[in-house]
PDB file of N, CA, C, O and CB in Angstrom:
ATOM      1  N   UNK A   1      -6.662 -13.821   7.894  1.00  0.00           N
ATOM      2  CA  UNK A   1      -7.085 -12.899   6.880  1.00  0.00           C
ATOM      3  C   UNK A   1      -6.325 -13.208   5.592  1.00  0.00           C
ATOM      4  O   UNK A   1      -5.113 -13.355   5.746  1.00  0.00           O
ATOM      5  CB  UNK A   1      -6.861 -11.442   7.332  1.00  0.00           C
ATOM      6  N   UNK A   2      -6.840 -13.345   4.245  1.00  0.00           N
ATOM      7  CA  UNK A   2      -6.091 -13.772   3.252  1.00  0.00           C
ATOM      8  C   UNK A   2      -6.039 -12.878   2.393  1.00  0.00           C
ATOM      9  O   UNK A   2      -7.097 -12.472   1.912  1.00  0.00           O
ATOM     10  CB  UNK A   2      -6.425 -14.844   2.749  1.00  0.00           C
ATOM     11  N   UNK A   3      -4.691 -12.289   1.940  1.00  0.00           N
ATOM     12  CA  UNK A   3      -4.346 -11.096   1.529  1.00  0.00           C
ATOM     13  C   UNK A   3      -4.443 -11.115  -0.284  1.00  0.00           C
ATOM     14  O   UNK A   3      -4.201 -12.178  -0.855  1.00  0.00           O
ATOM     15  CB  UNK A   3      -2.833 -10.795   2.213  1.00  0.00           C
ATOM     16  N   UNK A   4      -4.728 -10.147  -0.917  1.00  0.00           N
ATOM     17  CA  UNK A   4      -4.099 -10.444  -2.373  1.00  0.00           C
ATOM     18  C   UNK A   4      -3.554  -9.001  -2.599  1.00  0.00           C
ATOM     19  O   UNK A   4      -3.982  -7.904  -2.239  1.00  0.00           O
ATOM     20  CB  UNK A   4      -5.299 -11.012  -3.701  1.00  0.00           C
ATOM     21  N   UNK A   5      -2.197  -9.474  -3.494  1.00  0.00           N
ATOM     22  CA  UNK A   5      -1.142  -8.197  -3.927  1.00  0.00           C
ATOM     23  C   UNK A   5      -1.241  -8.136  -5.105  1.00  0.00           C
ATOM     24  O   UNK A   5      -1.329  -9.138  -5.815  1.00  0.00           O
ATOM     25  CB  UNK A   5       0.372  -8.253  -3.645  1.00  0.00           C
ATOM     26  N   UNK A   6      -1.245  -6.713  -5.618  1.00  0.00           N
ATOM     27  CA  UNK A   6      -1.435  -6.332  -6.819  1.00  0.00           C
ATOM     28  C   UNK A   6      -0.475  -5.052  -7.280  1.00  0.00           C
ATOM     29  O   UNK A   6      -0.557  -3.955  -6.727  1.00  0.00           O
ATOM     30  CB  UNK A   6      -2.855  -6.086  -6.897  1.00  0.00           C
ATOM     31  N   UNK A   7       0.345  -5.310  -8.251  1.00  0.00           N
ATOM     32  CA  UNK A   7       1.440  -4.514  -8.208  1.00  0.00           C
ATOM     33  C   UNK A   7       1.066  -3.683  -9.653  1.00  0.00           C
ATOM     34  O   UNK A   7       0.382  -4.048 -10.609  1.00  0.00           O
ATOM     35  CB  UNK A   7       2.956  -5.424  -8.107  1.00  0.00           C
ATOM     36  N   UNK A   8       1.854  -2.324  -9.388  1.00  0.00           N
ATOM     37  CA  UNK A   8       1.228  -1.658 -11.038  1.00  0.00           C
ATOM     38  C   UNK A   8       2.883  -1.590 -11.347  1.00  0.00           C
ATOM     39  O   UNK A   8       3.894  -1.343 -10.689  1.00  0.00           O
ATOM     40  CB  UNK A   8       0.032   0.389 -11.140  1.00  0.00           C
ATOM     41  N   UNK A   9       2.578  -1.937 -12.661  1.00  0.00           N
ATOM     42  CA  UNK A   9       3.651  -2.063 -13.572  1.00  0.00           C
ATOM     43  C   UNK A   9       4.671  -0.577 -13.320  1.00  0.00           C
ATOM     44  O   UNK A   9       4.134   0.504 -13.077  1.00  0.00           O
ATOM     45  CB  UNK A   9       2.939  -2.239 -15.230  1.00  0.00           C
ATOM     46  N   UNK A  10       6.295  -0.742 -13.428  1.00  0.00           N
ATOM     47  CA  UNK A  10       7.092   0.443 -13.573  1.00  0.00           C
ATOM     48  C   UNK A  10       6.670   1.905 -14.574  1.00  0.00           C
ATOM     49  O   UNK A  10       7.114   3.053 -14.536  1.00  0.00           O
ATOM     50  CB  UNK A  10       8.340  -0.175 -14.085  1.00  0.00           C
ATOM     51  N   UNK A  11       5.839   1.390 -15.265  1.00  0.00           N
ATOM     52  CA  UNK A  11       5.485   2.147 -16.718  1.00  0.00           C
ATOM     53  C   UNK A  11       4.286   3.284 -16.643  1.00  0.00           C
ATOM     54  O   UNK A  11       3.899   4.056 -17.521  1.00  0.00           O
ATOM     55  CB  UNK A  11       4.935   0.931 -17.878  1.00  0.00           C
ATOM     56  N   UNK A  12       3.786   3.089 -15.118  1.00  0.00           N
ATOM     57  CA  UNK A  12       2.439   3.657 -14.407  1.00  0.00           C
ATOM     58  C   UNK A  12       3.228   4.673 -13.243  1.00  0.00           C
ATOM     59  O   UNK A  12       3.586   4.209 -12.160  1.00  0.00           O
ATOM     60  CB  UNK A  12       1.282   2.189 -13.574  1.00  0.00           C
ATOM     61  N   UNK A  13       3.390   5.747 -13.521  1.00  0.00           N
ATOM     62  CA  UNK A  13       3.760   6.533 -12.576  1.00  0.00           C
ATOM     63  C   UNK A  13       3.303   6.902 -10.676  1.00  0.00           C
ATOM     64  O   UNK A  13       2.335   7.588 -10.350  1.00  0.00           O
ATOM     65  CB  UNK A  13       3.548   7.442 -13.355  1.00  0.00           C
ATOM     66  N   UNK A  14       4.000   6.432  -9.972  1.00  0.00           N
ATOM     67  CA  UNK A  14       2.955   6.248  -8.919  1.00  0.00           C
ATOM     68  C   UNK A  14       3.927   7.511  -8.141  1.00  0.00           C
ATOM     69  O   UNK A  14       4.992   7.977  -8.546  1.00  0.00           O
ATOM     70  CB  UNK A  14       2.694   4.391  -8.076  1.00  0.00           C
ATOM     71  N   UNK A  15       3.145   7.871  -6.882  1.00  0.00           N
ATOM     72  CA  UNK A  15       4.109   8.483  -5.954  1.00  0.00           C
ATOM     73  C   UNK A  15       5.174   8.302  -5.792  1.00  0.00           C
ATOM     74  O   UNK A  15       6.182   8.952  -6.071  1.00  0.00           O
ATOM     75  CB  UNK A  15       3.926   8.443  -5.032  1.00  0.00           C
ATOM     76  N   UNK A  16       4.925   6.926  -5.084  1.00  0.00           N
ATOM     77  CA  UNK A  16       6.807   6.482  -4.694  1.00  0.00           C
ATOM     78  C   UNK A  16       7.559   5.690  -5.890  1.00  0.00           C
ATOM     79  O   UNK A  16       8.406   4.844  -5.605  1.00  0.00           O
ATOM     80  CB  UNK A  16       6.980   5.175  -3.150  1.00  0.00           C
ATOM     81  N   UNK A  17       7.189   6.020  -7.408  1.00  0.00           N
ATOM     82  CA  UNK A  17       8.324   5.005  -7.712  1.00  0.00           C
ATOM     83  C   UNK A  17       9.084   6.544  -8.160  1.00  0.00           C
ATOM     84  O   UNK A  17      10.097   6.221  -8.780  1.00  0.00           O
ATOM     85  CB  UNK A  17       8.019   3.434  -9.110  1.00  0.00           C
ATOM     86  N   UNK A  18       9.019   7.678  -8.109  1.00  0.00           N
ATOM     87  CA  UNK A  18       9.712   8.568  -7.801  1.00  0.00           C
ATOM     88  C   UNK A  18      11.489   8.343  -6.883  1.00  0.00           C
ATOM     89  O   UNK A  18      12.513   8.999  -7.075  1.00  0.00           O
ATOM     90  CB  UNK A  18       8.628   9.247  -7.110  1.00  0.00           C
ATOM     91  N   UNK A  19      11.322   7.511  -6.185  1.00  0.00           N
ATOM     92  CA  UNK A  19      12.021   8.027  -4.862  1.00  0.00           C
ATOM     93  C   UNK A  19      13.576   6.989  -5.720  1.00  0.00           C
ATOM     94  O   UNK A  19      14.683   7.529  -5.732  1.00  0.00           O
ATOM     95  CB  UNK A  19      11.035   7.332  -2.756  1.00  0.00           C
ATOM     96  N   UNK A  20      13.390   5.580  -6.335  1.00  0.00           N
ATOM     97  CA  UNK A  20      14.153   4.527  -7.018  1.00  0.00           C
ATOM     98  C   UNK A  20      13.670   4.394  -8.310  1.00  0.00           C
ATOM     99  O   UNK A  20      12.554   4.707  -8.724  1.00  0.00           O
ATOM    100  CB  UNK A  20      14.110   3.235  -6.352  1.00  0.00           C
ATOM    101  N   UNK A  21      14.748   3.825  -9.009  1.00  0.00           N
ATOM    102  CA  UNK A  21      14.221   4.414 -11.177  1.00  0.00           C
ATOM    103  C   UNK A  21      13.659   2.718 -11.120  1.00  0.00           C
ATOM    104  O   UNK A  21      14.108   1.694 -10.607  1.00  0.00           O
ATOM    105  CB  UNK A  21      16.348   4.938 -13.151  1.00  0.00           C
ATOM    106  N   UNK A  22      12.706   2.979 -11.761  1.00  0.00           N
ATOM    107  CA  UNK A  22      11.849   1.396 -11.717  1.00  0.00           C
ATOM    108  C   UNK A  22      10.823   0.766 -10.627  1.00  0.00           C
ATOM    109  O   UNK A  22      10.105  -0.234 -10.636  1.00  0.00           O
ATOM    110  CB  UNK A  22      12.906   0.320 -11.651  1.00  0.00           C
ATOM    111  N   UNK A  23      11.174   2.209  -9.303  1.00  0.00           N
ATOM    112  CA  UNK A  23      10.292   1.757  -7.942  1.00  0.00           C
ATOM    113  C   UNK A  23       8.934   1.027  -8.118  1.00  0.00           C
ATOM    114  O   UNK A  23       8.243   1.454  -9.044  1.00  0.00           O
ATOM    115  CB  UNK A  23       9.900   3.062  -7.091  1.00  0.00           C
ATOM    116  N   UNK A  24       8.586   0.311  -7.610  1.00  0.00           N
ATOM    117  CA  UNK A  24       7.389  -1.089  -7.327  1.00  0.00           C
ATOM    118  C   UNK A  24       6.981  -0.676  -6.386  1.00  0.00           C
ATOM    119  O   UNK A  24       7.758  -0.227  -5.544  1.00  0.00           O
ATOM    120  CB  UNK A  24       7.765  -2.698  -7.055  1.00  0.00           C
ATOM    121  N   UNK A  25       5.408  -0.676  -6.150  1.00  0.00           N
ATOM    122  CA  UNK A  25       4.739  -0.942  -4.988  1.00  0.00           C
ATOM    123  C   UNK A  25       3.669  -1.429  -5.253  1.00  0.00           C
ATOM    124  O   UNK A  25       2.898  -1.087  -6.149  1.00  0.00           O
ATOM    125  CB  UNK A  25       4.566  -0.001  -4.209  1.00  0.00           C
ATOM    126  N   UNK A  26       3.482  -2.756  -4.034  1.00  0.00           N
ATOM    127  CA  UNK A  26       2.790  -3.460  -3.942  1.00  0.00           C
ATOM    128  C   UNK A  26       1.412  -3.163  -2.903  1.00  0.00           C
ATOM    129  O   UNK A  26       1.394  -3.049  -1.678  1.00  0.00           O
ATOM    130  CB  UNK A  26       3.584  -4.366  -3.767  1.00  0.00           C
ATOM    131  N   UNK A  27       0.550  -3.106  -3.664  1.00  0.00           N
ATOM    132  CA  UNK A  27      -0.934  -2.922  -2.427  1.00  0.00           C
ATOM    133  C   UNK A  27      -1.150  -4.231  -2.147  1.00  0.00           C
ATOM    134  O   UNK A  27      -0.636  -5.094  -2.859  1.00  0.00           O
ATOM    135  CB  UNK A  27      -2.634  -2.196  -3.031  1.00  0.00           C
ATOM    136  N   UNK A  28      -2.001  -4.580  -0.990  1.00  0.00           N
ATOM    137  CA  UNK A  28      -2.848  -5.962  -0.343  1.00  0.00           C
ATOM    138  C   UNK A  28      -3.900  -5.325  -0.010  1.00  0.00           C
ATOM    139  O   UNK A  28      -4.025  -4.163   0.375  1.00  0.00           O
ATOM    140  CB  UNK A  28      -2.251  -6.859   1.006  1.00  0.00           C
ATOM    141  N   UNK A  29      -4.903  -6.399  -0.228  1.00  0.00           N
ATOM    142  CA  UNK A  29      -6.149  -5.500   0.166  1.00  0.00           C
ATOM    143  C   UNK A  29      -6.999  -6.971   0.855  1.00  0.00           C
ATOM    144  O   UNK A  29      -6.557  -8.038   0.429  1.00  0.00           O
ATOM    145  CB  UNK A  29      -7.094  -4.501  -1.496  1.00  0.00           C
ATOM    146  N   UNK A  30      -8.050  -7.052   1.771  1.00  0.00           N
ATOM    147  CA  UNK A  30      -8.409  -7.814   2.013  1.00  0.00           C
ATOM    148  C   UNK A  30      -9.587  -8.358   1.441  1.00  0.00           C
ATOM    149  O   UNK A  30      -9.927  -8.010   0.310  1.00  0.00           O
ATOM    150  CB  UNK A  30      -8.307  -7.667   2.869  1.00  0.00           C
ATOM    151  N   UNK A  31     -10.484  -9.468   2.338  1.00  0.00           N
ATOM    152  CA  UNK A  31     -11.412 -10.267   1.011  1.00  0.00           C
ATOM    153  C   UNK A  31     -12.372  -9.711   0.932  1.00  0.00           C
ATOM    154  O   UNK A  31     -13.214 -10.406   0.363  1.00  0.00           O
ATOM    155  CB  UNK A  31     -11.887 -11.720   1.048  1.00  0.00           C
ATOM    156  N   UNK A  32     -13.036  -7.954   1.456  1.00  0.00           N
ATOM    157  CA  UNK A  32     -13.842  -7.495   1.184  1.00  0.00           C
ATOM    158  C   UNK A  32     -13.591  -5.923   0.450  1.00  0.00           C
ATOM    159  O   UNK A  32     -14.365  -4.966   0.492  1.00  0.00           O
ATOM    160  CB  UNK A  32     -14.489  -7.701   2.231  1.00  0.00           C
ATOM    161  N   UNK A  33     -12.108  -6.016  -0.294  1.00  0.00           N
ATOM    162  CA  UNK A  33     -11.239  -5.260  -1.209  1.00  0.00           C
ATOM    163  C   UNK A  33     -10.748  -4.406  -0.567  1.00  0.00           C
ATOM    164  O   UNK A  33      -9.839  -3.776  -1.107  1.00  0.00           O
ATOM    165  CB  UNK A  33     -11.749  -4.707  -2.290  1.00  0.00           C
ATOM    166  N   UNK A  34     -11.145  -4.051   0.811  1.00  0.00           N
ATOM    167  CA  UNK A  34     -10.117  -2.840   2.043  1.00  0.00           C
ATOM    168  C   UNK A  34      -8.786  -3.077   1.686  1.00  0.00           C
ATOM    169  O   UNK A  34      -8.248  -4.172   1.517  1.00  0.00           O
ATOM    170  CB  UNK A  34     -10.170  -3.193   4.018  1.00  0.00           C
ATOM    171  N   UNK A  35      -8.191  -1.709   1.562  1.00  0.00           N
ATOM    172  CA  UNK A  35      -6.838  -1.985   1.551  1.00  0.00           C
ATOM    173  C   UNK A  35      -6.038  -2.220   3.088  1.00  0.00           C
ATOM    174  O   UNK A  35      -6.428  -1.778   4.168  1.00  0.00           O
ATOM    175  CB  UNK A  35      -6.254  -0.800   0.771  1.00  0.00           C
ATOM    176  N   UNK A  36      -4.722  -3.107   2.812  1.00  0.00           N
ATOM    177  CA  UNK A  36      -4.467  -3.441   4.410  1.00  0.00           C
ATOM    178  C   UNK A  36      -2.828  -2.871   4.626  1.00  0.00           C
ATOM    179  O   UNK A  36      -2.236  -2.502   5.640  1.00  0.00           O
ATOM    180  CB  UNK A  36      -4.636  -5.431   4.797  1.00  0.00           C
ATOM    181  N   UNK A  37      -2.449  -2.969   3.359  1.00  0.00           N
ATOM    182  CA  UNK A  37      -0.762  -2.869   3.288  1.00  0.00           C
ATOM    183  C   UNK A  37      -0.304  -2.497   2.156  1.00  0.00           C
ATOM    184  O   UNK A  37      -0.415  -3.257   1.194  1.00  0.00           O
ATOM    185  CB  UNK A  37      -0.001  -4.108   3.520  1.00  0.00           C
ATOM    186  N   UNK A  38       0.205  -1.458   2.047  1.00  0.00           N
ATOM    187  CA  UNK A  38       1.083  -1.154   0.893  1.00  0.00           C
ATOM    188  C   UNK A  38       2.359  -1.191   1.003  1.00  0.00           C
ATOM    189  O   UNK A  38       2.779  -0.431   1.876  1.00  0.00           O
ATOM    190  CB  UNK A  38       0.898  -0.047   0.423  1.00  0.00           C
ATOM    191  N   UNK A  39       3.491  -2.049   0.207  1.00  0.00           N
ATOM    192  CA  UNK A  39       5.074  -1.933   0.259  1.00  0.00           C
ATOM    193  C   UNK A  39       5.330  -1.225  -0.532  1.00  0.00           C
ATOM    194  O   UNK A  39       4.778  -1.206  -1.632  1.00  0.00           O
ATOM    195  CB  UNK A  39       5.911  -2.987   0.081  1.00  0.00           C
ATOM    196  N   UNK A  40       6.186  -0.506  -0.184  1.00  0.00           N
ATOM    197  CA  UNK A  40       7.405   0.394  -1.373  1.00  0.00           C
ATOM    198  C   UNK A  40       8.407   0.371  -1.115  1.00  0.00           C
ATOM    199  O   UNK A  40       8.570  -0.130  -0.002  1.00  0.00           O
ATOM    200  CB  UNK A  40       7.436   1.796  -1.647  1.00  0.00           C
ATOM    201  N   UNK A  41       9.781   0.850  -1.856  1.00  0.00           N
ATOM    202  CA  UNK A  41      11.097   1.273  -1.187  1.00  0.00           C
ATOM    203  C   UNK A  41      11.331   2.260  -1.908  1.00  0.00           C
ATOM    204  O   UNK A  41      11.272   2.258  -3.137  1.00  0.00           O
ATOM    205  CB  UNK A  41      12.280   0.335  -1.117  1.00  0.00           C
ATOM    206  N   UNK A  42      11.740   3.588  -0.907  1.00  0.00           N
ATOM    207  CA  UNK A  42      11.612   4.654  -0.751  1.00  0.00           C
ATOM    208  C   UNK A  42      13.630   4.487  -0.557  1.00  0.00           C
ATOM    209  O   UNK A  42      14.355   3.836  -1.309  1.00  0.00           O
ATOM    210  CB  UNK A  42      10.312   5.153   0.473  1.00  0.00           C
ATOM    211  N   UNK A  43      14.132   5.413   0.839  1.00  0.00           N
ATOM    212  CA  UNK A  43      15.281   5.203   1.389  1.00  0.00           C
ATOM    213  C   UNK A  43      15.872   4.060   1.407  1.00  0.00           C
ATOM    214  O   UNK A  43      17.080   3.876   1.251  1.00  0.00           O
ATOM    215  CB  UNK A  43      15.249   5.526   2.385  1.00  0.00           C
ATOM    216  N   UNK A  44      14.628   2.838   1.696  1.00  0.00           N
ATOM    217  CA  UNK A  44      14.909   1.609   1.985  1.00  0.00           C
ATOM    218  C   UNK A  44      13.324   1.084   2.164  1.00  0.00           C
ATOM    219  O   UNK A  44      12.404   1.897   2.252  1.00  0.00           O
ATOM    220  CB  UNK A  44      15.966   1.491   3.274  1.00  0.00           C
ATOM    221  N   UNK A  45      13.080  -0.559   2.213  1.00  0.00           N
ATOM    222  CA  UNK A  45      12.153  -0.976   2.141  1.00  0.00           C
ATOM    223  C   UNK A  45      10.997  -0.908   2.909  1.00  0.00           C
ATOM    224  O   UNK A  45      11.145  -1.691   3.847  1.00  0.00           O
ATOM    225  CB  UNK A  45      12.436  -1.713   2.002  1.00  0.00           C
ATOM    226  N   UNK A  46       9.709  -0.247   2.979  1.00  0.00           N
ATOM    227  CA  UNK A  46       9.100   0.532   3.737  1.00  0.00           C
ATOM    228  C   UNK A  46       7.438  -0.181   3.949  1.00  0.00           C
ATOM    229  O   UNK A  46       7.274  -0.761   2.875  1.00  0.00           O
ATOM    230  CB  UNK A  46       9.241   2.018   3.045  1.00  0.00           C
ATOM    231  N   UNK A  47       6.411  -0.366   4.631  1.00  0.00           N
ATOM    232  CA  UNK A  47       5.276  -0.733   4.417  1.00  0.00           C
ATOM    233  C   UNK A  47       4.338   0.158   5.279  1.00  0.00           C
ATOM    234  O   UNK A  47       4.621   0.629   6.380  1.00  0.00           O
ATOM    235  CB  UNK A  47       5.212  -2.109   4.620  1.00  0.00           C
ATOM    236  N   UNK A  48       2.537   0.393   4.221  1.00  0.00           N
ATOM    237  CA  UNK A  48       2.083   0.987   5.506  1.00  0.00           C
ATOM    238  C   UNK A  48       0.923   0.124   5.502  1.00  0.00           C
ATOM    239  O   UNK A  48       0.385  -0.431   4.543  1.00  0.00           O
ATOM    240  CB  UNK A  48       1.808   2.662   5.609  1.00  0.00           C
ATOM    241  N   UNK A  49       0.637   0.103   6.677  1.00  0.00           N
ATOM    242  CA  UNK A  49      -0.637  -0.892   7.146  1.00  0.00           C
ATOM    243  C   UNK A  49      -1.840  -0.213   7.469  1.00  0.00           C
ATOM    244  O   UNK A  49      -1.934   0.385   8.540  1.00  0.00           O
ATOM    245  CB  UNK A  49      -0.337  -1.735   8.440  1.00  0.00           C
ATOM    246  N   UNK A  50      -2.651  -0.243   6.753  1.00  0.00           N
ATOM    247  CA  UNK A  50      -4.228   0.321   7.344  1.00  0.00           C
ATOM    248  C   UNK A  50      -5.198   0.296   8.077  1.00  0.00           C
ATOM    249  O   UNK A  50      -5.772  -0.700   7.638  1.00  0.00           O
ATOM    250  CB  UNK A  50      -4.848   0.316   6.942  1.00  0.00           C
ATOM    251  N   UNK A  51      -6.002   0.781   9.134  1.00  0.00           N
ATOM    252  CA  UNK A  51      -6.728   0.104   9.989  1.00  0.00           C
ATOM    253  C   UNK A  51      -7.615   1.109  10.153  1.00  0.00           C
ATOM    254  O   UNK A  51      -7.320   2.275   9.887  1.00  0.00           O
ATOM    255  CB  UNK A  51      -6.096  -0.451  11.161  1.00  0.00           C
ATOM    256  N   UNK A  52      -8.766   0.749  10.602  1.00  0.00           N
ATOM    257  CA  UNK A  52      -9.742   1.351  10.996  1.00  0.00           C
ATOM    258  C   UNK A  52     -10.630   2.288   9.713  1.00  0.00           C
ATOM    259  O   UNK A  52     -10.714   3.434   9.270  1.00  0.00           O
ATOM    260  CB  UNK A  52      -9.150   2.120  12.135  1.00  0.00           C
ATOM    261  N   UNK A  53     -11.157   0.989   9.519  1.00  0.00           N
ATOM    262  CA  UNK A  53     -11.756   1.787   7.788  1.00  0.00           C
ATOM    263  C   UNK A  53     -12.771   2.337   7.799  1.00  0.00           C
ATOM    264  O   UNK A  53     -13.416   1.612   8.557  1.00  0.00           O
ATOM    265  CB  UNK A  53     -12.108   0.916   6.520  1.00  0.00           C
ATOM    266  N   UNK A  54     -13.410   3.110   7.508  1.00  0.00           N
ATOM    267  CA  UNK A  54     -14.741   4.314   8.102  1.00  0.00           C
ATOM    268  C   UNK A  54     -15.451   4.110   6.617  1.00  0.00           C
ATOM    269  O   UNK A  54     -14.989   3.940   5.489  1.00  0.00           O
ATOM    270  CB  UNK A  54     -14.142   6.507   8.586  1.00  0.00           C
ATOM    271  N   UNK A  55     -16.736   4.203   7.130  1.00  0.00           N
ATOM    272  CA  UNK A  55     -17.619   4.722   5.529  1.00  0.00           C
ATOM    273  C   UNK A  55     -18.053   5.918   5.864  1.00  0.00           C
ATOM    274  O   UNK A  55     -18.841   6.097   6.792  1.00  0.00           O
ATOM    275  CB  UNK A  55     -19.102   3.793   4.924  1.00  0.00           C
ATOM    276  N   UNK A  56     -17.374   7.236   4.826  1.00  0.00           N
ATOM    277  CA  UNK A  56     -17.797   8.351   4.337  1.00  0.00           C
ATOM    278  C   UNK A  56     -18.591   8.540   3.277  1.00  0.00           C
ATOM    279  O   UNK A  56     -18.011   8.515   2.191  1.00  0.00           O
ATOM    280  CB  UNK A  56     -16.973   8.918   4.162  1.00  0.00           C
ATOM    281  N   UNK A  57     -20.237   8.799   3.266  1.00  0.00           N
ATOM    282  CA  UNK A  57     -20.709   8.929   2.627  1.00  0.00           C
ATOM    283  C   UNK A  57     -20.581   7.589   1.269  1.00  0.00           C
ATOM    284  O   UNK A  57     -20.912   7.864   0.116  1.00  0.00           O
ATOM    285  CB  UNK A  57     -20.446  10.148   2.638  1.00  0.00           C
ATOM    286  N   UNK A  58     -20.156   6.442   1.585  1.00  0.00           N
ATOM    287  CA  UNK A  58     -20.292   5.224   0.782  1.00  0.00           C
ATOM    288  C   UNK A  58     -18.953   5.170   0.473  1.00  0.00           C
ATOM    289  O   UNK A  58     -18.838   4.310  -0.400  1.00  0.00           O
ATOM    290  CB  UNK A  58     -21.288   5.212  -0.460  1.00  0.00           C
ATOM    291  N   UNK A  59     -18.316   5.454   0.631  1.00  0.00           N
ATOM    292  CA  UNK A  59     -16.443   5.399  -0.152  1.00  0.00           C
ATOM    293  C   UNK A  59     -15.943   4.996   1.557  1.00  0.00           C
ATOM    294  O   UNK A  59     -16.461   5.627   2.478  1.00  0.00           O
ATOM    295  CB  UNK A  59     -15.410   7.679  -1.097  1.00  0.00           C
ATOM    296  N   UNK A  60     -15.162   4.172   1.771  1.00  0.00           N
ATOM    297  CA  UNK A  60     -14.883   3.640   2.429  1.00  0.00           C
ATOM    298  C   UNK A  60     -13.011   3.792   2.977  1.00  0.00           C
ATOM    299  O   UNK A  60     -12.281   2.837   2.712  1.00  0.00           O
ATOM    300  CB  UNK A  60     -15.509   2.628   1.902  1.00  0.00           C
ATOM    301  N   UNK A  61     -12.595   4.654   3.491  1.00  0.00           N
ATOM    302  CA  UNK A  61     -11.390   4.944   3.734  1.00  0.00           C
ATOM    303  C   UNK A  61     -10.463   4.418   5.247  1.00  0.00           C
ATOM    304  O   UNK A  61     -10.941   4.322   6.377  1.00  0.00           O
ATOM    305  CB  UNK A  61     -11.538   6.325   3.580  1.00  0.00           C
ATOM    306  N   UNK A  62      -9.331   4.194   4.914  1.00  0.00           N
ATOM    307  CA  UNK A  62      -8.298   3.841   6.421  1.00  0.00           C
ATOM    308  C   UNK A  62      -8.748   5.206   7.129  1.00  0.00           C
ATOM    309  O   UNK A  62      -9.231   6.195   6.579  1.00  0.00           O
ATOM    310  CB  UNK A  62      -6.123   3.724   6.166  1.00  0.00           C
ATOM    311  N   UNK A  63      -8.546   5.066   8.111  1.00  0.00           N
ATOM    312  CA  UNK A  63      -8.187   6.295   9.024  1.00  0.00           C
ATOM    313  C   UNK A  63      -7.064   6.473  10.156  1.00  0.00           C
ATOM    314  O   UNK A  63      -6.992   7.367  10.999  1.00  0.00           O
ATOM    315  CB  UNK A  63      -9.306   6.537   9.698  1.00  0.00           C
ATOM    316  N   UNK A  64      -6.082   5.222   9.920  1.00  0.00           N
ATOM    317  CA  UNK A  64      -5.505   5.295  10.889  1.00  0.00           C
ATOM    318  C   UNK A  64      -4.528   4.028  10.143  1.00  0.00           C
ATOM    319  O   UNK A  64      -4.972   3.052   9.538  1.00  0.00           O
ATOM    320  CB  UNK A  64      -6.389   5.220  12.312  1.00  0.00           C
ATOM    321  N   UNK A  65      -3.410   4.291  10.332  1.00  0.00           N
ATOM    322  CA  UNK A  65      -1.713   3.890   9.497  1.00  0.00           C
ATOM    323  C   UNK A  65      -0.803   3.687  10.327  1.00  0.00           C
ATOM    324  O   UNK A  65      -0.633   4.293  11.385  1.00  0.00           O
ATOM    325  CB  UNK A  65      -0.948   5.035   8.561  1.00  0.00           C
ATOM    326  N   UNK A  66       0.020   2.560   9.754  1.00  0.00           N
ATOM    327  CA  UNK A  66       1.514   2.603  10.901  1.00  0.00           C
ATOM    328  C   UNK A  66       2.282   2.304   9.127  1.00  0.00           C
ATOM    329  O   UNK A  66       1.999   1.650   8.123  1.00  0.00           O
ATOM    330  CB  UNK A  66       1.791   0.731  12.790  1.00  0.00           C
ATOM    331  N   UNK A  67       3.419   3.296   9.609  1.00  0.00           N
ATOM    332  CA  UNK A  67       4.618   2.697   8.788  1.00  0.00           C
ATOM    333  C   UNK A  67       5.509   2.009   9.172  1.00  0.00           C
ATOM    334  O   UNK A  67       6.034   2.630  10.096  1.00  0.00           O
ATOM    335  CB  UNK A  67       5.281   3.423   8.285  1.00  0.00           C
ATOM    336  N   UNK A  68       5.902   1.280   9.053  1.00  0.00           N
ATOM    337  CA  UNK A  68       7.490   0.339   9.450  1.00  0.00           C
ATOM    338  C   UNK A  68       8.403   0.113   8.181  1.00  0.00           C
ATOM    339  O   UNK A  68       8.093   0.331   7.010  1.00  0.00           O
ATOM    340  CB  UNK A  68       7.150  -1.458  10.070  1.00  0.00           C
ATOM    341  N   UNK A  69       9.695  -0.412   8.714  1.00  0.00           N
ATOM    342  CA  UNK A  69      10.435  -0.611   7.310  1.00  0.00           C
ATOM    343  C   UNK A  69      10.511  -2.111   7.486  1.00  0.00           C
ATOM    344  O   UNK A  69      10.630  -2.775   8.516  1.00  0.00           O
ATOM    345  CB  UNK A  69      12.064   0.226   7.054  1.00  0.00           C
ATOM    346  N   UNK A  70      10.415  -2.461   6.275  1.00  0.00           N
ATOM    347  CA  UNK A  70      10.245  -4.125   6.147  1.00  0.00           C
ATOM    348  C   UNK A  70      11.965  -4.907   5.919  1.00  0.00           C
ATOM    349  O   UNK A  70      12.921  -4.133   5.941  1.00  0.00           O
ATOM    350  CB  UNK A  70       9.056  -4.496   4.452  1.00  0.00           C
ATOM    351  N   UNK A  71      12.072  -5.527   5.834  1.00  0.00           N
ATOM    352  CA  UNK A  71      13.358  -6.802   5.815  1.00  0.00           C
ATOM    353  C   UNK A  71      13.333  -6.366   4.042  1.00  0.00           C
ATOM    354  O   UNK A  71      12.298  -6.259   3.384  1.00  0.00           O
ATOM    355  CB  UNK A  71      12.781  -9.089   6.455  1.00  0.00           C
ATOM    356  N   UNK A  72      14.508  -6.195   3.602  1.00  0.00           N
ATOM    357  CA  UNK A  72      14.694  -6.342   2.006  1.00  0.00           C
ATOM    358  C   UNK A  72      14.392  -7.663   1.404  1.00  0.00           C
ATOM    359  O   UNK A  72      14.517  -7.831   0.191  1.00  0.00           O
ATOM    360  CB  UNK A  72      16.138  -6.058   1.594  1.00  0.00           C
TER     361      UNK A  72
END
């Protein structure tokens, strides 16, 4: 599966860059734009992985997540 990451700039307020001053997170999404993985660091370096993507009414959502903490 070949991933592409797309990071929003520090300057774009997201959830987690709350948690570290400058926090980054990186989405991956796969080659039919599903998202698959998002990194952040929160406490410490964190990822969640998406699976099982459903179409609701044409919008297309995960329904099912694992978090793990990733290697710094």
């Amino acid at each position: 599966m070949e991933m592409f990451g797309s990071e929003f700039p520090t300057e774009i307020p997201t959830d987690n860059s709350n948690f570290q001053p400058g926090g980054d997170q990186t989405l991956y999404f796969d080659e039919k734009g599903l998202l698959q993985q998002l990194d952040y660091v929160t406490v410490g370096p964190g990822a969640h992985y998406t699976f099982d993507h459903t179409n609701f009414k044409g919008i297309v959502v995960p329904t099912f997540r694992r978090v793990v903490l990733r290697s710094p």
